[in-house]
KEMARMAR-338276 format. One line per 4 residues: number of its first residue (from 1); their letters; for each residue x, y, z of C-alpha. Coordinates in steps of 0.05 Angstrom, whole numbers, plus 5000, padded with zeros to 4 digits. Layout:
residues N
NUM) a) X,Y,Z ~ ... .
END
This chain:
residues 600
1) xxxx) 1462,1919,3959 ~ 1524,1903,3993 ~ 1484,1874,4049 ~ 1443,1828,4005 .
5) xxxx) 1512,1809,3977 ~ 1530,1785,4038 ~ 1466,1734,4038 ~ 1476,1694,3983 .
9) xxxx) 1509,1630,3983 ~ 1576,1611,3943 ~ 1531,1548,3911 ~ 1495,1603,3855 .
13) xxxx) 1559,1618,3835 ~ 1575,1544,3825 ~ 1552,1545,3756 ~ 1595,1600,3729 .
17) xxxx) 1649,1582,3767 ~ 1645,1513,3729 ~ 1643,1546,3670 ~ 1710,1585,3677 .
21) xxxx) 1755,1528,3717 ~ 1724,1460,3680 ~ 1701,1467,3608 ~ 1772,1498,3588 .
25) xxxx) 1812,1432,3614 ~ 1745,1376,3588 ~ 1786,1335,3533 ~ 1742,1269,3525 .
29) xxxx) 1738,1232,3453 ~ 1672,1216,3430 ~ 1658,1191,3358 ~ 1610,1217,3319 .
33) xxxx) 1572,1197,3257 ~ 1567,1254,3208 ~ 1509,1267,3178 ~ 1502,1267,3106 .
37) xxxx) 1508,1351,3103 ~ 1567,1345,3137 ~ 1604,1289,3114 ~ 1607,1322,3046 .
41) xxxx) 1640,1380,3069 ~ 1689,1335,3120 ~ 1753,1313,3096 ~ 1756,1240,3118 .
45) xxxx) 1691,1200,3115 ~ 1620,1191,3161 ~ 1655,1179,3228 ~ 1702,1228,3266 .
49) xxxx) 1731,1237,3328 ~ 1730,1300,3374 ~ 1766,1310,3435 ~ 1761,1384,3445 .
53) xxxx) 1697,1421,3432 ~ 1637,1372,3438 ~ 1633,1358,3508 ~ 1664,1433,3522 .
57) xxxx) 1594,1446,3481 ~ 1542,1400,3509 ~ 1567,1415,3585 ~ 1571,1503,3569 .
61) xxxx) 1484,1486,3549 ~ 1477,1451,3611 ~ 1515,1500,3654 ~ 1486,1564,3625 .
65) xxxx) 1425,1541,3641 ~ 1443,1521,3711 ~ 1469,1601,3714 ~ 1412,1628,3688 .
69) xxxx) 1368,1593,3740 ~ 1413,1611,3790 ~ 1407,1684,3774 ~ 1327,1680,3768 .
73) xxxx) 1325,1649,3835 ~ 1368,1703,3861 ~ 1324,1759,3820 ~ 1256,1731,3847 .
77) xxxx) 1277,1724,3927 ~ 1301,1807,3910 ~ 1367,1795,3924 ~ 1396,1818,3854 .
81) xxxx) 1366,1862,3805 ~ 1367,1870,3735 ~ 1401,1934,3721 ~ 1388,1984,3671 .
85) xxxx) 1453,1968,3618 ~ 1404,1985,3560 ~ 1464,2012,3522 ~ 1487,1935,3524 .
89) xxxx) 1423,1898,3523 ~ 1395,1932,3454 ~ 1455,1897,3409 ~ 1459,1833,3450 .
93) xxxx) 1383,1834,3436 ~ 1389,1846,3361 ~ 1454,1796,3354 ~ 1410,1745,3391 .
97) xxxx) 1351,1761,3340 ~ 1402,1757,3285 ~ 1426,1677,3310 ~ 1353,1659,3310 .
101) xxxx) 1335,1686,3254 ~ 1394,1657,3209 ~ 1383,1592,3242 ~ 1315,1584,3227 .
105) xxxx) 1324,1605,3151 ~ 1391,1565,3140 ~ 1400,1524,3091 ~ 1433,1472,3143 .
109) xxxx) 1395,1480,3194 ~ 1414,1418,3239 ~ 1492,1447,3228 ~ 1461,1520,3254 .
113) xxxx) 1425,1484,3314 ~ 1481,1436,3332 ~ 1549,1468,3310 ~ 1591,1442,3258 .
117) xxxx) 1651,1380,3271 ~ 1710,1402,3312 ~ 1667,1474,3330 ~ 1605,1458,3356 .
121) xxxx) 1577,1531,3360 ~ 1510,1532,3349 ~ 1448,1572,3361 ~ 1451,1544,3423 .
125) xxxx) 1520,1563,3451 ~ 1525,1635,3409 ~ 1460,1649,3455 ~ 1507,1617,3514 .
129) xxxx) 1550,1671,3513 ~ 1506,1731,3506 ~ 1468,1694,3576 ~ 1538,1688,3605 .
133) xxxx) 1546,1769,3593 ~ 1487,1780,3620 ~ 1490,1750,3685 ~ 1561,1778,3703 .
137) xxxx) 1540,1849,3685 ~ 1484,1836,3734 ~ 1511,1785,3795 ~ 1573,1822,3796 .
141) xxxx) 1559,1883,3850 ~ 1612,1878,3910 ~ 1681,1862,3908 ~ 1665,1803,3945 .
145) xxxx) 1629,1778,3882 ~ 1684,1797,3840 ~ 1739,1761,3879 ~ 1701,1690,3862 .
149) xxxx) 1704,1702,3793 ~ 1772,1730,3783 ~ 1801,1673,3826 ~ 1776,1628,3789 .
153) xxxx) 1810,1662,3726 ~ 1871,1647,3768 ~ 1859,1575,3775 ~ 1845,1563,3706 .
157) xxxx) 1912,1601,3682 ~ 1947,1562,3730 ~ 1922,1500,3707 ~ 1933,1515,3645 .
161) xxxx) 2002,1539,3654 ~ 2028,1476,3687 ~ 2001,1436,3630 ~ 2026,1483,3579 .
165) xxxx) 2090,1483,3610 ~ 2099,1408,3601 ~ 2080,1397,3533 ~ 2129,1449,3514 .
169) xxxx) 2183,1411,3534 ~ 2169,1346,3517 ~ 2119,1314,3567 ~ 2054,1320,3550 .
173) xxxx) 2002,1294,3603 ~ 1959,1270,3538 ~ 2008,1219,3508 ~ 2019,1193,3580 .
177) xxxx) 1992,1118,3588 ~ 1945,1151,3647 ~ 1930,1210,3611 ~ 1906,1170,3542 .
181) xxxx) 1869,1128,3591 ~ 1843,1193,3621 ~ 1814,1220,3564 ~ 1800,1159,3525 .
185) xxxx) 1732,1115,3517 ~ 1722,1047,3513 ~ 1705,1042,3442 ~ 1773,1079,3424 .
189) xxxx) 1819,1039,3475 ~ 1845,1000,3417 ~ 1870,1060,3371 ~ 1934,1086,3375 .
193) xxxx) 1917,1160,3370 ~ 1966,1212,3379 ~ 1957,1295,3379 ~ 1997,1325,3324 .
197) xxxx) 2032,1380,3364 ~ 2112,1366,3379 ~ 2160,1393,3425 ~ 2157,1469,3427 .
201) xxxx) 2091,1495,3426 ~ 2029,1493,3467 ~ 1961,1470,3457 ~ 1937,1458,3526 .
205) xxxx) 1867,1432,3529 ~ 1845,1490,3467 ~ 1848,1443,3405 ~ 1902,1489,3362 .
209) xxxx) 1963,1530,3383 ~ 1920,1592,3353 ~ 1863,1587,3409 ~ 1912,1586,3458 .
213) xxxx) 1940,1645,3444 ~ 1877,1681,3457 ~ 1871,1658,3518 ~ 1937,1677,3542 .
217) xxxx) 1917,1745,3513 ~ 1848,1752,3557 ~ 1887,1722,3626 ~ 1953,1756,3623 .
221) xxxx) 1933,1825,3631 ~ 1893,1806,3688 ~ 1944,1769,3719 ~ 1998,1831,3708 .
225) xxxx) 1946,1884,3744 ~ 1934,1834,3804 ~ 2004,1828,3815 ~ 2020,1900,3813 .
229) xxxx) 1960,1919,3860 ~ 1968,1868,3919 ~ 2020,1886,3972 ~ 2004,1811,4020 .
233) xxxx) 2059,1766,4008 ~ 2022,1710,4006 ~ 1968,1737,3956 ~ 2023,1767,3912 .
237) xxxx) 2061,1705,3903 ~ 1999,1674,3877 ~ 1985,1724,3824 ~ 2064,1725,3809 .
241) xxxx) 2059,1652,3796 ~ 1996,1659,3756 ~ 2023,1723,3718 ~ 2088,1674,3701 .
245) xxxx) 2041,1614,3676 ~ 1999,1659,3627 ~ 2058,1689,3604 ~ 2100,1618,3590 .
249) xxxx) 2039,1591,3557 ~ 2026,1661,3519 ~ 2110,1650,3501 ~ 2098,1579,3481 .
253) xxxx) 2031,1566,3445 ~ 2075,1608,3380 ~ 2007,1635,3367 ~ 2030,1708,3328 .
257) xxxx) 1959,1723,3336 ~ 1957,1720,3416 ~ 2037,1752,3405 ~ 1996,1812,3366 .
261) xxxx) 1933,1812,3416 ~ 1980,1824,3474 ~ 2024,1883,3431 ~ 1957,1919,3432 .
265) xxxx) 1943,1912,3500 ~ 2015,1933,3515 ~ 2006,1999,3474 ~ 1934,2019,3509 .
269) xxxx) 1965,2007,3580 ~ 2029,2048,3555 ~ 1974,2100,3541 ~ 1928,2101,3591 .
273) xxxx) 1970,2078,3660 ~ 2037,2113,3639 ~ 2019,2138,3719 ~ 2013,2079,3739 .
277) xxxx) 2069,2046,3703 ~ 2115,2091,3745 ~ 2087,2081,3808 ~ 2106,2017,3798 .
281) xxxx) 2170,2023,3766 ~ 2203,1968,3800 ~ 2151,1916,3794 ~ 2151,1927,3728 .
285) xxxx) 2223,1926,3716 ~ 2229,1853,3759 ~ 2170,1825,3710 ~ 2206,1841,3658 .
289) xxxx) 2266,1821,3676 ~ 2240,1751,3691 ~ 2204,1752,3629 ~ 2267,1772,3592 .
293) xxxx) 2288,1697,3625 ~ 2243,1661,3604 ~ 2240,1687,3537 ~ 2318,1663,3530 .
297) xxxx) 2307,1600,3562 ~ 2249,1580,3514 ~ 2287,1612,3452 ~ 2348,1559,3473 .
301) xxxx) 2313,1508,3491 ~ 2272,1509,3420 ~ 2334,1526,3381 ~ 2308,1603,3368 .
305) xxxx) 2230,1586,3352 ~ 2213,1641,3391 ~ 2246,1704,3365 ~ 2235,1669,3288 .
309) xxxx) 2162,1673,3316 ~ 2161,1741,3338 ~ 2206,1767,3274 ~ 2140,1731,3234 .
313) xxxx) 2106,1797,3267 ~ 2149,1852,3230 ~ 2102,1871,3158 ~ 2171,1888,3132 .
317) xxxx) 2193,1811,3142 ~ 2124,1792,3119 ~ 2124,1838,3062 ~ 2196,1809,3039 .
321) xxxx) 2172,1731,3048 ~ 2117,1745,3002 ~ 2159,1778,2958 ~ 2208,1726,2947 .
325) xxxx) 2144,1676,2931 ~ 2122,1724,2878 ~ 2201,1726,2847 ~ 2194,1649,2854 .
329) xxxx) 2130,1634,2827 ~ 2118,1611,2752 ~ 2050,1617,2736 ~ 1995,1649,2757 .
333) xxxx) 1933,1607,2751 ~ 1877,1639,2726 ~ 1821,1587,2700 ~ 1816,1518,2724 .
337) xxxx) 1737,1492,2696 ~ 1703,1441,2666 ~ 1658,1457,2608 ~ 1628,1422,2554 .
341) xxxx) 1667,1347,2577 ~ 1732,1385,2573 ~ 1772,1400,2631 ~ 1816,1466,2627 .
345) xxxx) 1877,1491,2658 ~ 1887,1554,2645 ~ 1954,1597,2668 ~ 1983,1667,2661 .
349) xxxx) 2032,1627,2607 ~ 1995,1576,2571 ~ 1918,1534,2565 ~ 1915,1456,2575 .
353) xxxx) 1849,1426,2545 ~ 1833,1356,2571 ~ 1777,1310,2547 ~ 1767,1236,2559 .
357) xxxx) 1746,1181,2507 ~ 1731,1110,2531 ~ 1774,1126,2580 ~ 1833,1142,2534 .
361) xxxx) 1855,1218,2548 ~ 1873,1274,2489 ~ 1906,1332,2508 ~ 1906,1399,2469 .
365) xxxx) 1931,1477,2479 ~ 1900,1532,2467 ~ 1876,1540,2400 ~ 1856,1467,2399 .
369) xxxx) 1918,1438,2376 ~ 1931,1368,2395 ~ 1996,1359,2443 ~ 2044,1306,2431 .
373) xxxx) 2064,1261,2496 ~ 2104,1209,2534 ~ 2088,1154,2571 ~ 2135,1116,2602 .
377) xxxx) 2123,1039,2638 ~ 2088,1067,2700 ~ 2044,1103,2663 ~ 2065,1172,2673 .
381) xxxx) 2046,1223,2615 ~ 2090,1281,2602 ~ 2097,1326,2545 ~ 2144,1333,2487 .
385) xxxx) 2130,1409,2483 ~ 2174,1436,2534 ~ 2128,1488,2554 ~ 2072,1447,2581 .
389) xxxx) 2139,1409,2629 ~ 2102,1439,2684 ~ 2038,1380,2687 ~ 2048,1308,2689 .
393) xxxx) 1988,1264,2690 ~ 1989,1189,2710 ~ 1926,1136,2688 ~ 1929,1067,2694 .
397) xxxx) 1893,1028,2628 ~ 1814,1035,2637 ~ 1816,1071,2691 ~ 1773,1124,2708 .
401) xxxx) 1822,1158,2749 ~ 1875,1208,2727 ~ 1927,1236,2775 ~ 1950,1304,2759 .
405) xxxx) 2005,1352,2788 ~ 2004,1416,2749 ~ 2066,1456,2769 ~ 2078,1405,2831 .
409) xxxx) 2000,1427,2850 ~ 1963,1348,2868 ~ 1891,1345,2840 ~ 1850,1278,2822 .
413) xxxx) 1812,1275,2765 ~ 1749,1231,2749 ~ 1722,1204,2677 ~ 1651,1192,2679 .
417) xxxx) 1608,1140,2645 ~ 1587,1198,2592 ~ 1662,1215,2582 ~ 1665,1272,2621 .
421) xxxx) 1718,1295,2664 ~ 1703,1315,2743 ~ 1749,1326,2799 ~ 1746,1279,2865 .
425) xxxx) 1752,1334,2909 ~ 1788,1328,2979 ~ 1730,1287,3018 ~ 1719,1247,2952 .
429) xxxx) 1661,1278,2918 ~ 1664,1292,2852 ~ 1666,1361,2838 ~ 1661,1412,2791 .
433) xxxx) 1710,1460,2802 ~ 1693,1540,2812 ~ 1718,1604,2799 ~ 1702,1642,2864 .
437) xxxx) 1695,1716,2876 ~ 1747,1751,2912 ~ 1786,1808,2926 ~ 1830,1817,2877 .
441) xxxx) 1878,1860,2932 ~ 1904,1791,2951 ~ 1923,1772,2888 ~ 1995,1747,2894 .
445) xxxx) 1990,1757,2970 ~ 1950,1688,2982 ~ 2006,1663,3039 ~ 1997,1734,3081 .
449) xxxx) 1999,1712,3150 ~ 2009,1632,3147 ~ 1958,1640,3082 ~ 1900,1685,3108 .
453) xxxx) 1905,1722,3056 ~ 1872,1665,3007 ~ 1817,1646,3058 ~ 1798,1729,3065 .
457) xxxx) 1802,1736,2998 ~ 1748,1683,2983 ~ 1708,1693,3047 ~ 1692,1770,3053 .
461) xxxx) 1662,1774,2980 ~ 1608,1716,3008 ~ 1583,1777,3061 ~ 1552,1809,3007 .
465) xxxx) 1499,1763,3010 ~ 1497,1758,3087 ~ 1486,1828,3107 ~ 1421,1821,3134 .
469) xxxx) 1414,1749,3155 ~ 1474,1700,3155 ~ 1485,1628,3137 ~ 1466,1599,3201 .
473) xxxx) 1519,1596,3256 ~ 1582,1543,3235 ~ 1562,1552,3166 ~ 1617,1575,3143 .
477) xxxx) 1655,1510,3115 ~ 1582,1488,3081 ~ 1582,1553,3046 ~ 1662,1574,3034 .
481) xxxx) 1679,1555,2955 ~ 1718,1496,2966 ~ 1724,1473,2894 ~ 1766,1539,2879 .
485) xxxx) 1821,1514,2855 ~ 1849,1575,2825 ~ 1856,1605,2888 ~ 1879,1534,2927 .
489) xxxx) 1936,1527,2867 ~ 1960,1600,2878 ~ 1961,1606,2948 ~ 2012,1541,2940 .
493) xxxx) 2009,1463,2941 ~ 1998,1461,3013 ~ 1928,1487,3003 ~ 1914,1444,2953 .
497) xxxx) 1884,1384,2988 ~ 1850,1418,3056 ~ 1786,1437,3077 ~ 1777,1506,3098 .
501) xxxx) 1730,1498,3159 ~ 1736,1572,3194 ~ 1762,1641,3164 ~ 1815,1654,3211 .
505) xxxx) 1779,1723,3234 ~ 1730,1724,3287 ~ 1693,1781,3256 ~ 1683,1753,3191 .
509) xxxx) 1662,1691,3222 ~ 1611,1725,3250 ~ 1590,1760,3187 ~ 1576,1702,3151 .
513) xxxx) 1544,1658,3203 ~ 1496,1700,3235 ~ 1500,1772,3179 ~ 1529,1827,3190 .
517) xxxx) 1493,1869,3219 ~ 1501,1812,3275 ~ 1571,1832,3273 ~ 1566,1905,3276 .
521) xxxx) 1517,1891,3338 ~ 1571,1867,3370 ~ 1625,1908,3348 ~ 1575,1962,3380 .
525) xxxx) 1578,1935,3441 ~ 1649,1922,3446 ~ 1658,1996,3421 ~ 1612,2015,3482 .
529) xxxx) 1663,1987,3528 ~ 1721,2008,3495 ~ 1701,2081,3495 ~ 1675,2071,3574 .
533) xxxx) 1739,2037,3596 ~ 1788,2086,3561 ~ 1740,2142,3588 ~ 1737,2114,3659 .
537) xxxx) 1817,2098,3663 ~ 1847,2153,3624 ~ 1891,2190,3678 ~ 1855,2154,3741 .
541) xxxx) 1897,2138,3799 ~ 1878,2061,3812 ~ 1871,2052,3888 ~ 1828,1987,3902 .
545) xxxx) 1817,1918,3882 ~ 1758,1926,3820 ~ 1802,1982,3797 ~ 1861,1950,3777 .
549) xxxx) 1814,1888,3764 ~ 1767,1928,3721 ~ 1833,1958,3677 ~ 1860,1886,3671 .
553) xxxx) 1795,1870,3646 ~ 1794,1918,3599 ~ 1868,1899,3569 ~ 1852,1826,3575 .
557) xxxx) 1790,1841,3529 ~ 1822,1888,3480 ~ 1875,1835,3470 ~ 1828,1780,3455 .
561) xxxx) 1795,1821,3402 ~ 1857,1841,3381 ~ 1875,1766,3363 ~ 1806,1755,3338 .
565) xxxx) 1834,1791,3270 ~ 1868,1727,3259 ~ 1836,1679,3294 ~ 1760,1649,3310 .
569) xxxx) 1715,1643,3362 ~ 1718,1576,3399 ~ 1685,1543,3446 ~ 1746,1522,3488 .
573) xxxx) 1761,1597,3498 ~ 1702,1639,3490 ~ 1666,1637,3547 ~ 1713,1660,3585 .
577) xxxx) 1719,1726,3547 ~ 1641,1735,3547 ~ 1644,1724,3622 ~ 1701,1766,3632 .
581) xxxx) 1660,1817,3581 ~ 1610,1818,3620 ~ 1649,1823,3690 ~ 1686,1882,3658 .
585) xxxx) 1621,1922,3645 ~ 1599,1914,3715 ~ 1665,1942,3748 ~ 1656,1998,3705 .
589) xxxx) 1596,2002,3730 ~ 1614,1993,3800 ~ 1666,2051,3797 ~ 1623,2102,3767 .
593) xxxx) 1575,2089,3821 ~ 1637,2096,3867 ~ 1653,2163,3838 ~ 1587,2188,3841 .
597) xxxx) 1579,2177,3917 ~ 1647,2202,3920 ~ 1629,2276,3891 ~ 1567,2275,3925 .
END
């Protein structure tokens, strides 16, 4: 094997290579026209403009491909074989089934095909990254094979790094007159667009702070276990200075999720290279001394973002914050509906009945009682009873529109032509709202973790009707109850007027895209790993290169998942964990082979 290794050429690792070093940095706008299925689930009209995940889609297709050919090329002249993994291949089998499947029965299919706006992961790319998986597991056979790919890790972290580094103080490459230019097409030469991330934080080339973090996660460890295993000066500089990047821009991005992915990591290694950890007692102690720098350095520079950050990670602080918005809340919402032409408000204190009469609005309580009211010269309409303070409704004279804020809580209201009452929901539809199932565990715990708690709440009770097949993959906005306005007015008046377009947990994600048996194919095969790796490292002396590669690996994975309790698969970041995924399995597999010959 090693000598057919030696045979093949560094161009049929091209495309993999360009998978790991290019797609992460591609930031090019292109406007799209929604279609109709989307647009009505889009906050902001037909047209919209992506920087970060459509051409990161269209080119992962093209290069996949390129891969795959590459490996059957390789396969056919008998220079790589397909090896017997069938532990792996059954669930990435049955996942793949599960995409198809739920993509050929959704009930948006184009959106299943194509991806949905800002995501783009369709059938297409989901079957992308099981391909990508299964070509490392298999082209990955020598160390010389593995050092292509894990440099390239390097150069990507590094790249990343650098560009991190700048935006966190201050000069990002992107607002630059060459870098708009860089990243800018003709047609949108004339706008005056401008990222919404400040000073502070990091988003790279990853589209949100959040997705950066898991990247960080998957690199660092890697990074750290290079470091400690290479003794050339040269060669150890490099993967100090790429250890140093991944951890600025894992410091930076203020992603708690990619903070919490790493804690896991941290705990495993604790666990399993305790050995290890001693051996290399005083590489450990410099990295952390420099990391106990930069850590004070950013906290200054950011006037203390970084430890308010990481004090976000204690449940105790998290338990208090939520606390205090129970003590300060009001109300409790607990009907908001529309039946019969009247529109209802009803809260844990009192009931507001609305109907509409050429135009001219009547307001009653509870028991149908008609409620005296104000108006003053701007038309604003409050009430006399004080208890009802907590709503004030504005209409201009024949309007059709009605502003309301119900306990500062922004909704729009719409009187139709038969004198009923609809909302104009937040991409201006007219609505009806709905009371969604949910979870009632999360009642008064909507905010838990920056307001997770709300979007679980709705999302895992929509599983029970994905368990076999799913929605179709980047379903999940189409099908998430966005007219609940109970839960949007609970959760707090920031929720009030967005669309929830991913559920902030890779798993569920999964669940309700592609079913969930989908997901616990996966899971399956990530628990295959797990169990190998912590079997294969537990007590092991690490001695060569895929060793201490294969346990980064392992860390680098187990972080990512980790951080995939709180945030989503993307396409900016995730195919570099199903490449390193599958490069992981096939150093385990290396080493076993290893320790065979070795007792034999």
């Amino acid at each position: 094997m090693e000598e057919n290794e030696k045979k093949i050429s560094l161009k049929y690792y091209m495309p993999v290579l360009f998978i790991i070093v290019i797609i992460p940095l591609i930031t090019y706008g292109k406007i799209i026209e929604l279609p109709l299925e989307e647009a009505n689930f889009w906050k902001g009209g037909t047209f919209h403009v992506d920087f970060f995940s459509y051409y990161k889609s269209t080119f992962l297709i093209i290069t996949s491909c390129a891969a795959l050919l590459s490996f059957a090329v390789l396969f056919l002249k008998h220079k790589l074989p397909v090896h017997n993994y069938r532990e792996y291949y059954v669930p990435m089998i049955l996942y793949s089934a599960f995409v198809i499947i739920s993509t050929m029965l959704s009930p948006y299919r184009n959106v299943a095909l194509l991806g949905f706006m800002d995501m783009f992961q369709g059938m297409s790319v989901l079957l992308c990254y099981i391909l990508l998986t299964f070509i490392m597991m298999n082209i990955i056979n020598s160390e010389k094979a593995l050092k292509k790919i894990i440099y390239a890790f390097v150069l990507i972290t590094a790249v990343v790094g650098f560009l991190g580094l700048s935006q966190y103080f201050g000069y990002d490459f992107f607002q630059t007159d060459f870098g708009k230019n860089l990243i800018t097409p003709e047609s949108l030469e004339n706008s005056d667009f401008k990222f919404s991330f400040g000073k502070y934080t990091i988003y790279a080339t990853m589209y949100n702070t959040n997705f950066v973090g898991s990247f960080s996660a998957l690199v660092m460890p890697v990074c750290t276990f290079l470091f400690l295993h290479e003794h050339e000066k040269k060669k150890e500089l490099m993967f100090f200075t790429a250890f140093i990047l991944s951890y600025t821009t894992w410091l930076g991005c203020n992603s708690r999720a990619g903070y919490f992915g790493i804690m896991v990591a941290v705990f495993i290694c604790v666990v399993l290279f305790i050995k290890l950890l001693r051996e290399k007692f005083k590489k450990i102690i410099f990295l952390a001394i420099i990391c106990t720098i930069i850590a004070l350095v950013f906290n200054m520079a950011s006037n203390g973002r970084v430890l308010r950050q990481f004090s976000r990670l204690s449940p105790l602080n998290e338990a208090d914050k939520i606390k205090k918005i129970q003590q300060n809340t009001i109300v409790r919402f607990e009907e908001i509906s529309v039946r019969n032409s009247k529109f209802t408000i009803r809260t844990s204190t009192e009931e507001l009945i609305i109907t509409a009469e050429d135009y001219e609005l009547q307001f009653m309580d509870g028991n149908g009682k008609i409620l005296k009211t104000q108006i003053d010269k701007n038309n604003v309409i409050t009430f006399e009873n004080k208890k009802y303070s907590g709503y004030i409704f504005s209409k201009a004279e024949n309007s059709p529109f009605i502003r309301l804020s119900a306990y500062e809580r922004p909704l729009r209201l719409y009187i139709t032509e038969e004198g009923g009452i609809k909302v104009v929901s937040m991409n201006y539809k007219l609505a009806e709202p709905v009371l969604a199932p949910h979870i009632s565990i999360f009642d008064g715990m909507e905010t838990l973790a920056s307001n997770r708690g709300y979007i679980w709440s709705r999302s895992i009770p929509m599983m029970k009707s994905t368990i076999l097949i799913g929605y179709g993959p980047d379903n999940f906005c189409l099908m998430f109850p966005q007219e609940d306005y109970v839960g949007r007015f609970n959760t707090g008046k920031g929720m009030t007027n967005i669309v929830v377009d991913k559920p902030h947990n890779m798993y569920i994600q999964t669940a309700i895209n592609t079913g969930v048996i989908s997901m616990l194919s996966l899971m399956f095969m990530w628990g295959i790993y797990f169990v190998d790796s912590v079997r294969l490292f537990k007590g092991r002396e690490l001695m060569s290169f895929s060793e201490y590669v294969g346990a980064g690996s392992f860390l680098g994975i187990t972080a990512y998942l980790a951080a995939g309790l709180f945030n989503d698969s993307i396409v900016s970041v995730a195919p570099l964990f199903w490449i390193m995924l599958g490069l992981g399995i096939a150093v385990n597999k290396m080493i076993e082979i290893d320790n065979f010959a070795n007792r034999c």
